[in-house]
C-alpha positions as a Markdown table, in Angstrom:
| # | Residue | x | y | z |
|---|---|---|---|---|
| 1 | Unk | 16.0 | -106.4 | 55.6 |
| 2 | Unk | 13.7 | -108.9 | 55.2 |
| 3 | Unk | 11.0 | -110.1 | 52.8 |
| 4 | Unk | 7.8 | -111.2 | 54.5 |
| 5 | Unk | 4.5 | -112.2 | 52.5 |
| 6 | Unk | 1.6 | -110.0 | 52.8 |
| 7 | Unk | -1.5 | -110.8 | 55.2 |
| 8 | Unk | -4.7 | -110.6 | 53.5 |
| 9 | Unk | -8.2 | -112.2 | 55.1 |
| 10 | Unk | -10.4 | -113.4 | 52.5 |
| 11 | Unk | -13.7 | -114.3 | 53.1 |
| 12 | Unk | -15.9 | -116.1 | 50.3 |
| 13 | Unk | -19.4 | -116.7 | 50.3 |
| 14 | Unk | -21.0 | -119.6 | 49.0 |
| 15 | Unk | -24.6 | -119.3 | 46.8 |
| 16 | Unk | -27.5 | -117.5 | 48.8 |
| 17 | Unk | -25.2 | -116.6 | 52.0 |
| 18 | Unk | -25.5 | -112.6 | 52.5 |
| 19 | Unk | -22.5 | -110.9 | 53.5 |
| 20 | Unk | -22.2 | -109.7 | 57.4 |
| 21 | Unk | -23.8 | -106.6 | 57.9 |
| 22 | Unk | -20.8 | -104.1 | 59.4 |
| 23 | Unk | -21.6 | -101.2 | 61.3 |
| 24 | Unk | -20.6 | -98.1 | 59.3 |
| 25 | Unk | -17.7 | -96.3 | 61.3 |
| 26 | Unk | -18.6 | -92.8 | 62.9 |
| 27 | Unk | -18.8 | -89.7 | 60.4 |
| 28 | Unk | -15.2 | -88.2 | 61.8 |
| 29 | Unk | -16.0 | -85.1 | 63.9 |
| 30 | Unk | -15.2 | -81.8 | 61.8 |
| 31 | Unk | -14.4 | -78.8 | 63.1 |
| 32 | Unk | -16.5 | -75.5 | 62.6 |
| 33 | Unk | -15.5 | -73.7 | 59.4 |
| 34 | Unk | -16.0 | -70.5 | 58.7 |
| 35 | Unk | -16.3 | -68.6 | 55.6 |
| 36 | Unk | -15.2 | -65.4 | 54.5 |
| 37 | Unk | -17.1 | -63.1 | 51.7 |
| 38 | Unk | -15.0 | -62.6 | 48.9 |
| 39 | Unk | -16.0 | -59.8 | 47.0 |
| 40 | Unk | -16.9 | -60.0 | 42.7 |
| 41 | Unk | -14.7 | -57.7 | 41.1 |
| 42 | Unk | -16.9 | -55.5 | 39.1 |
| 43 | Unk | -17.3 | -56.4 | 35.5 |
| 44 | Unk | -15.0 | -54.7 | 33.0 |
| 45 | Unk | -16.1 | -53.2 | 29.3 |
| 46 | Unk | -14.7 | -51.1 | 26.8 |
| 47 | Unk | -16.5 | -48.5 | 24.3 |
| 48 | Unk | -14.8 | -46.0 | 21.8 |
| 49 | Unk | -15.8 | -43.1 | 20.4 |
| 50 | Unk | -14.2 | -41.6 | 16.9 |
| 51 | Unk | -14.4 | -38.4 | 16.2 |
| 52 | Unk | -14.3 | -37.5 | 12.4 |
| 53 | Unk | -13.1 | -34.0 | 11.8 |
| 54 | Unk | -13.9 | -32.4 | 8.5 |
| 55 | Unk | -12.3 | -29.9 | 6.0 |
| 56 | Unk | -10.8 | -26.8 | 8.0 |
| 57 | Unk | -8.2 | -25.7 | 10.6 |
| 58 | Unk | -8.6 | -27.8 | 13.8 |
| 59 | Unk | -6.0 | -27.2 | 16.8 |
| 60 | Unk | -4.8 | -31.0 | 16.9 |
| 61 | Unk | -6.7 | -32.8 | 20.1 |
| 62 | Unk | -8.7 | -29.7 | 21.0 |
| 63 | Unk | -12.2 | -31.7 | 19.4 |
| 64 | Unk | -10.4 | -35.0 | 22.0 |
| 65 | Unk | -10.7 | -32.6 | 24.9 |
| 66 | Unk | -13.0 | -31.2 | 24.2 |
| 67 | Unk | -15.0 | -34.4 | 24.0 |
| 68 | Unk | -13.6 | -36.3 | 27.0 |
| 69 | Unk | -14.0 | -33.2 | 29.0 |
| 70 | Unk | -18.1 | -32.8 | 28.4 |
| 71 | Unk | -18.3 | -37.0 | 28.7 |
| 72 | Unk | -16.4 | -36.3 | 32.4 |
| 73 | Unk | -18.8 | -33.3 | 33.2 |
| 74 | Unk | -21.5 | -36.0 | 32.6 |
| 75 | Unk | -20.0 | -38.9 | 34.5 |
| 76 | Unk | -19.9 | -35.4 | 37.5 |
| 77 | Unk | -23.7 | -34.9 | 37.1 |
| 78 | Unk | -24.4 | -38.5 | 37.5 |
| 79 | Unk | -22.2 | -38.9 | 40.4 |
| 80 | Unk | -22.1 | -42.5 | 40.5 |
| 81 | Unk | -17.7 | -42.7 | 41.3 |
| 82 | Unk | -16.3 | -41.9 | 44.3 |
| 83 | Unk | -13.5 | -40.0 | 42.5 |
| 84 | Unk | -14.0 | -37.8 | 39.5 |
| 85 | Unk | -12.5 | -39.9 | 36.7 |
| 86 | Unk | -9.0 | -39.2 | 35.3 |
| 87 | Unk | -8.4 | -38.5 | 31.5 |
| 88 | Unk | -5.2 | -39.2 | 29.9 |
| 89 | Unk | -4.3 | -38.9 | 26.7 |
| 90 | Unk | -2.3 | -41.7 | 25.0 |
| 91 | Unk | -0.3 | -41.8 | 21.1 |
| 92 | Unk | -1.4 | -45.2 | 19.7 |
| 93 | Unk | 0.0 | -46.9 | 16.4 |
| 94 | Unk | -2.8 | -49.3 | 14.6 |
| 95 | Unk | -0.8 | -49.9 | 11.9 |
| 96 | Unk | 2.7 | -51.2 | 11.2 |
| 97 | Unk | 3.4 | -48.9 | 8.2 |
| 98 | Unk | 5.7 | -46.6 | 9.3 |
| 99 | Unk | 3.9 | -44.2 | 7.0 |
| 100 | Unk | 0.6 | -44.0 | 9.2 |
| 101 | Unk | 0.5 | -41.5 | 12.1 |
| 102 | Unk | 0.1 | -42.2 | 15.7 |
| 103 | Unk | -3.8 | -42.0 | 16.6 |
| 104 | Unk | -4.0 | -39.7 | 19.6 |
| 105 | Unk | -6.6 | -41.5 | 21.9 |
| 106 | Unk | -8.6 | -40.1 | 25.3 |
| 107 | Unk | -9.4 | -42.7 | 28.0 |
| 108 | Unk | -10.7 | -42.8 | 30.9 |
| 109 | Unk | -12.8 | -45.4 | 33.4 |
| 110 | Unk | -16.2 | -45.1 | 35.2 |
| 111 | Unk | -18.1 | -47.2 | 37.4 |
| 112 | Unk | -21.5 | -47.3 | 36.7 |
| 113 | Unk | -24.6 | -49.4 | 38.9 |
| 114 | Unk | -25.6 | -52.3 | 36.4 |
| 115 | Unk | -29.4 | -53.2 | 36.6 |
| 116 | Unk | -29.1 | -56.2 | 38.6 |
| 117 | Unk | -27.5 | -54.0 | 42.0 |
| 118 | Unk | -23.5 | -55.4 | 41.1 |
| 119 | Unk | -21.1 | -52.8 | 39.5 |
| 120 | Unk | -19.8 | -52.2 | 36.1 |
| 121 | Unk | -16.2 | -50.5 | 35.1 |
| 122 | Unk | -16.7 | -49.0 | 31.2 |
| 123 | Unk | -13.4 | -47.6 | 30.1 |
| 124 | Unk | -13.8 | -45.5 | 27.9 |
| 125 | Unk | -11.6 | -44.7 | 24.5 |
| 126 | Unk | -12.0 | -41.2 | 22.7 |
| 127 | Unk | -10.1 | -41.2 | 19.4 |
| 128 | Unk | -9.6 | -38.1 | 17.2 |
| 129 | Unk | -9.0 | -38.3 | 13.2 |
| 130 | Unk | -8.3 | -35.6 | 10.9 |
C-alpha cells in the first residue's frame, strides 16, 4: 500500500473578479410514488360511573348489572357499533391494605360519531360500593 497526497483544485479570486457562473446539474429524475391512506385510529377515552348503595339488603352486583345492562340497551337504541358491546365484569384492588375489599367494576367499550365526522372509543367503567 501506498501513501499518495490528495488532489485538490483551488481556485482564488482576486478583489472585484465574480466567480464562474456553473450550470446547476439536472434535478435527478424520480420515480412516481404512490401513497397509501393510512387510516386514524379512533380516539380513546374513559368515563366511570359509581354507584353508591345505601342502608338495606342489596344482592352483591345486582345494582352493577343492573346498571351496565340499561347503559347497553342504550348504546342498542342508538345503534352507532357494529356489534352490541360486551360487558365484563372485573374484581379490582385500589388499595394496598389488605384490609380493603376488591371493588367489583362493569366495563365495557362503544364507538360513538364525534362531531367533527372521525370516531371516538369511550370505555366505559361501572363501579359498585356498598
Amino acid at each position: 500500500m501506498s501513501w499518495r497526497n490528495a488532489f485538490f483544485q483551488i481556485t482564488t479570486l482576486f478583489p472585484g473578479a465574480e466567480p464562474a457562473r456553473e450550470t446547476a446539474p439536472p434535478p435527478p429524475i424520480i420515480a412516481e410514488r404512490r401513497f397509501t391512506a393510512i387510516p386514524i385510529p379512533p380516539r380513546r377515552r374513559c368515563v366511570a360511573f359509581v354507584v353508591v348503595h345505601g342502608m338495606g339488603q342489596q344482592v352483591p352486583y345486582e345494582t352493577l348489572s343492573m346498571l351496565a345492562e340499561c347503559m347497553v340497551r342504550g348504546e342498542k337504541r342508538l345503534g352507532t357499533y357494529d356489534e352490541p358491546p360486551v360487558v365484563s365484569v372485573v374484581r379490582v384492588k385500589i388499595t394496598d391494605r389488605p384490609e380493603d375489599p376488591p371493588l367489583a367494576r362493569a366495563q365495557f367499550a362503544v364507538k360513538r360519531k364525534r362531531e367533527d365526522g372521525g370516531d371516538e372509543i369511550v370505555d366505559v367503567h361501572v363501579y359498585e360500593a356498598y
